[in-house]
C-alpha positions in Angstrom: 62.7 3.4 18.1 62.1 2.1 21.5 59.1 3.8 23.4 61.1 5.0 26.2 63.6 7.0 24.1 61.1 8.4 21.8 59.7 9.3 25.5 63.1 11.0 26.8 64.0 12.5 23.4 60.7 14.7 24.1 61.4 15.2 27.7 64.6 16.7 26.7 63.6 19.2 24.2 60.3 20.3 26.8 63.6 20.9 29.1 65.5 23.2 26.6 62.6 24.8 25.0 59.5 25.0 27.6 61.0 23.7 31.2 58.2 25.4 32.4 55.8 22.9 31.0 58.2 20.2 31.7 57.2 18.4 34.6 54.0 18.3 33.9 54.4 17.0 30.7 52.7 13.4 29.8 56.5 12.4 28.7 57.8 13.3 32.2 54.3 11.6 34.2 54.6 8.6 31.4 58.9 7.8 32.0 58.4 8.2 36.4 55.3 6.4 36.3 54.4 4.5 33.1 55.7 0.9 32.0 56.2 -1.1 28.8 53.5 -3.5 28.3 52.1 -6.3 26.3 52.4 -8.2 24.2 49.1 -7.5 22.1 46.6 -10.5 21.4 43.8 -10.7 18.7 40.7 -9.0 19.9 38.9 -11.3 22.2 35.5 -12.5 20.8 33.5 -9.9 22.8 35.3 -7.3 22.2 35.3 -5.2 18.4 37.0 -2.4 16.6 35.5 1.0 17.3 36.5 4.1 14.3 40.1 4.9 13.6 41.3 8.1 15.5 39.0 7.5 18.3 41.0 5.3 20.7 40.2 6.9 24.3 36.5 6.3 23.2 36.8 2.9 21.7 38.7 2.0 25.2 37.0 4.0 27.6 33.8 2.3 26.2 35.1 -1.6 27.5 36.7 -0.2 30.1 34.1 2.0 32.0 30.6 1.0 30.4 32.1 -3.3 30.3 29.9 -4.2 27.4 31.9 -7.3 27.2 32.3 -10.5 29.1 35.3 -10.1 30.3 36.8 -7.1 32.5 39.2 -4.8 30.9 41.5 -1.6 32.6 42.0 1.2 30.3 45.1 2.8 29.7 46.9 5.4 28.3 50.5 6.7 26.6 51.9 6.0 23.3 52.0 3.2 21.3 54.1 2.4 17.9 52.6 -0.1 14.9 54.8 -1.6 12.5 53.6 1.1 10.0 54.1 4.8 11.8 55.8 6.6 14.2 55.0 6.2 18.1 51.8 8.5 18.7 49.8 9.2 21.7 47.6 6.1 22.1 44.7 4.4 24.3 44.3 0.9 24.7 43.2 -2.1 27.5 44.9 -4.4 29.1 43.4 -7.7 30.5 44.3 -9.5 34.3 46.8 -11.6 32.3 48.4 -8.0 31.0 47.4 -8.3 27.5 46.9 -5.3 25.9 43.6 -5.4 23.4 43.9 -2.7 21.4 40.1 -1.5 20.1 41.6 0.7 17.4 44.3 -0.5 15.5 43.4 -3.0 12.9 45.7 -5.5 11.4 44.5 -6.2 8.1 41.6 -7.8 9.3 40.0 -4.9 6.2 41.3 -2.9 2.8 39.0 0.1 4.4 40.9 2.8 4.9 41.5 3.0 8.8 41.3 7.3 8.6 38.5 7.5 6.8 36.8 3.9 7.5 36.1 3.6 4.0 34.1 6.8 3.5 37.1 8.7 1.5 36.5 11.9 3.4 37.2 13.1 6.9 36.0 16.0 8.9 38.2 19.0 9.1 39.7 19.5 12.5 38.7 22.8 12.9 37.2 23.7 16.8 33.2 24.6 17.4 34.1 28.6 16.6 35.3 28.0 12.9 32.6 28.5 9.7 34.4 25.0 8.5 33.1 22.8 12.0 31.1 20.3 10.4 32.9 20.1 7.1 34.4 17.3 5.6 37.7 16.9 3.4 39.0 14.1 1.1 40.6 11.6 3.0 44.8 12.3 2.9 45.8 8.5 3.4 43.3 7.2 0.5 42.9 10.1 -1.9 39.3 10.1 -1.2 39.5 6.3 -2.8 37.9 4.9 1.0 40.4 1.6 0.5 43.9 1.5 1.5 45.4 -1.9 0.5 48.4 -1.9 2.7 46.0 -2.8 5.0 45.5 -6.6 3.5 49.3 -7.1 5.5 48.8 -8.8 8.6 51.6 -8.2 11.2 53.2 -10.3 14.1 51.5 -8.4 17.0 54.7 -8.5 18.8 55.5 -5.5 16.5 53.3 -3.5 18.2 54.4 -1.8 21.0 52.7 0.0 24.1 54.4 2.1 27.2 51.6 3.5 29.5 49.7 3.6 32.8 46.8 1.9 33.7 44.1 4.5 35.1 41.7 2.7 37.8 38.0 2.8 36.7 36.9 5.1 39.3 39.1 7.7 38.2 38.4 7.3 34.6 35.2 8.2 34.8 35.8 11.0 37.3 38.0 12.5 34.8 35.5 12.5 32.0 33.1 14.3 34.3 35.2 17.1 35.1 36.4 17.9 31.8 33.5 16.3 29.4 35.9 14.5 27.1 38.7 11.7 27.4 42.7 11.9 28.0 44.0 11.8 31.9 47.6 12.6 30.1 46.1 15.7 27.9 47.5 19.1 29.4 43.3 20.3 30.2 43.3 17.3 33.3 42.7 19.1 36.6 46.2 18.7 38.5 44.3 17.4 41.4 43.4 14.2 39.2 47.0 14.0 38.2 48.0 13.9 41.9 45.5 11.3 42.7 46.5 9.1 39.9 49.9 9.2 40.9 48.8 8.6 44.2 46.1 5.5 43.3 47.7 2.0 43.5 48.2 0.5 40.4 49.6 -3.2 40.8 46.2 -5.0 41.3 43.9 -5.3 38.7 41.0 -6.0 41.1 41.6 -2.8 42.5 42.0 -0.8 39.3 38.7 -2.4 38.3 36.6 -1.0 41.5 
């Protein structure tokens, strides 16, 4: 399924079913202002996978903190492997418009990419509930920690990414007011929204100050 229509499909049922949570939805910000982009390269030599399910950290880290020797933009909006269904995704892009994607392995390793190999996962349970801090067996391996589906390598043009770059400045900004990543996620201050649709977004210089 194309990104855009997996997009629009969403859009339409927020319409029907919650219009008033429509507009500011992250499908309606993503189709006005977000793009296609790619194609995906191999991780560039200074730059290495962070833990599976942890994408805005694993970019925000290159992008924001630039541990690497080259600089990176981060960005944001959902992103399809040749294994799942499109899910909401974060990822970098380089001046060329490459995206590096920090998260996503490609068989590089058998570990399982849910669990990293540890064959349990903590339950997603918030601060408030007895279970915060517990762990569970892993549902991808069985608790096994290896998942050989991931010994297939992929053409990387299988991957596919439609986002919006989010200028540095305003990456971090966001992180302070709300103490966690996502500009997209419904908890972002609408006055960051408005200045992220307002932020010029075609220079990569720019996006980088």
């Amino acid at each position: 399924m194309v990104l855009r229509d997996f997009l629009q499909i969403n859009l339409d049922f927020y319409k029907s079913n919650l219009s008033q949570h429509a507009e500011r939805s992250e499908y309606a910000l993503l189709l006005e202002h977000g793009r296609e982009m790619g194609p995906r390269i191999e991780l560039p030599s200074d730059v290495e996978y962070g833990p599976a399910k942890e994408c805005y950290g694993n970019a925000t880290g290159y992008a924001v903190i630039r541990s690497s020797n080259e600089e990176y933009v981060y960005c944001e909006g959902y992103a399809s492997s040749p294994l799942g269904i499109p899910c909401g995704h974060a990822w970098l892009i380089n001046e060329r418009g490459e995206v590096i994607d920090p998260t996503w392995r490609n068989g590089e390793s058998t570990d399982c990419p849910y669990c990293l190999g540890n064959g349990s996962v903590p339950v997603e349970v918030d601060e408030d509930d007895e279970r915060y801090g517990d762990e569970e067996e892993c549902w991808n391996c069985g608790g096994s920690g290896t998942d050989f589906g991931q010994r297939e390598r992929h053409d990387l043009s299988k991957y596919h990414y439609f986002g919006i770059e989010v200028p540095a400045k305003l990456l971090a900004k966001t992180i302070m007011a709300k103490g966690t990543y996502g500009i997209l996620c419904w908890d972002t201050p609408d006055e960051l929204i408005r200045e992220w649709i307002e932020s010029p977004r075609d220079n990569f210089k720019e996006l980088l100050a």
